[in-house]
Each structure stands twice: as structure tokens, then as C-alpha cells.
C-alpha positions as CSV (number, residue, x, y, z in Angstrom):
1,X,-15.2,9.1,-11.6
2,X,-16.3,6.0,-9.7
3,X,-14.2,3.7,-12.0
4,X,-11.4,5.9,-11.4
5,X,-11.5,5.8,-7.8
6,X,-12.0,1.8,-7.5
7,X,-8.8,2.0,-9.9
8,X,-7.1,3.9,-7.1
9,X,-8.3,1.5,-4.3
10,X,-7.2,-1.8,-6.5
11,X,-3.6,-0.3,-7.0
12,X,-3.4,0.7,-3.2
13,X,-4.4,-2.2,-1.8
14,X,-1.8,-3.8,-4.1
15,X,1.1,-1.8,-3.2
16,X,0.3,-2.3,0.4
17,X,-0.3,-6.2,0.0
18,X,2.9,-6.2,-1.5
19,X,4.9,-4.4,0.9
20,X,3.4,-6.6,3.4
21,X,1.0,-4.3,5.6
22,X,-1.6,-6.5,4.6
23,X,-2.3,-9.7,3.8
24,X,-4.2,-11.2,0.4
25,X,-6.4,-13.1,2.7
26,X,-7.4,-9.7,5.0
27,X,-10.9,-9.4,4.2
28,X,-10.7,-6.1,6.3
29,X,-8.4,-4.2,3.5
30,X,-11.1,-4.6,0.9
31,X,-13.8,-2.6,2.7
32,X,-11.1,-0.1,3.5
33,X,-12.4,3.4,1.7
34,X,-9.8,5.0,-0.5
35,X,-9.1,7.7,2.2
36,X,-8.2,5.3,4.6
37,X,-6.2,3.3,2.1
38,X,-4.3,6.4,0.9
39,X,-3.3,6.9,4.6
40,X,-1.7,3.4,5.3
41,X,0.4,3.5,2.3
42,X,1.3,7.5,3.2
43,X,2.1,6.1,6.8
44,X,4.3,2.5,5.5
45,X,6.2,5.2,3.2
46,X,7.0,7.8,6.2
47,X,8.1,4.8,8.5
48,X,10.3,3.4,5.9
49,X,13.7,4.2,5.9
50,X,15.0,5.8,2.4
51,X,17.8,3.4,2.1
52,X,15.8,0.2,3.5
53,X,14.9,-3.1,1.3
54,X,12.9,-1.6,-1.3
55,X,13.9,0.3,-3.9
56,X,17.3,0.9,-3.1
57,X,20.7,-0.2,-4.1
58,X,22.1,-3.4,-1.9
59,X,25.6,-4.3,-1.1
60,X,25.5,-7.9,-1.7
């Protein structure tokens, strides 16, 4: 189970690198717990509009 949840942690703090909450270099979001983790990435999703840059079609 402990595998599992560091598995959970690595892909969060992935996501929320790559959506630009964080930085690669942000020593603080590697001693983030899961809980807190799952609740930046729930909170970066709810202030995100559905139609915004990611994942969304673009009128170029």
C-alpha cells in the first residue's frame, strides 16, 4: 500500500508541476503528504475554467 501511495504522490506532483502550481525546483511540494497534494490539484481543477488552455479545443 505504501508503494501505491508514493505512486499517487509522484503522479500528483507531476500533474501539478506541469500545470504550473509548482515549480520542479520547489523543495516544499516534495514533503507535501498525499492529502495535501490531492487538494491542490482538486483546487487548480475547480479554479480552472472548462474551456481554458488545457484540454480543450482552440480557435487558432
Amino acid at each position: 500500500m505504501r508503494n501505491n501511495d508514493e505512486k499517487k504522490r509522484q503522479k500528483l506532483i507531476n500533474k501539478l508541476i506541469f500545470l504550473n502550481v509548482y515549480k520542479k525546483e520547489d523543495q516544499k511540494l516534495y514533503e507535501l503528504p498525499l492529502s495535501r497534494l490531492k487538494y491542490e490539484y482538486r483546487e487548480f481543477k475547480l479554479q480552472s475554467h472548462p474551456h481554458g488552455e488545457f484540454g480543450s479545443i482552440q480557435w487558432v
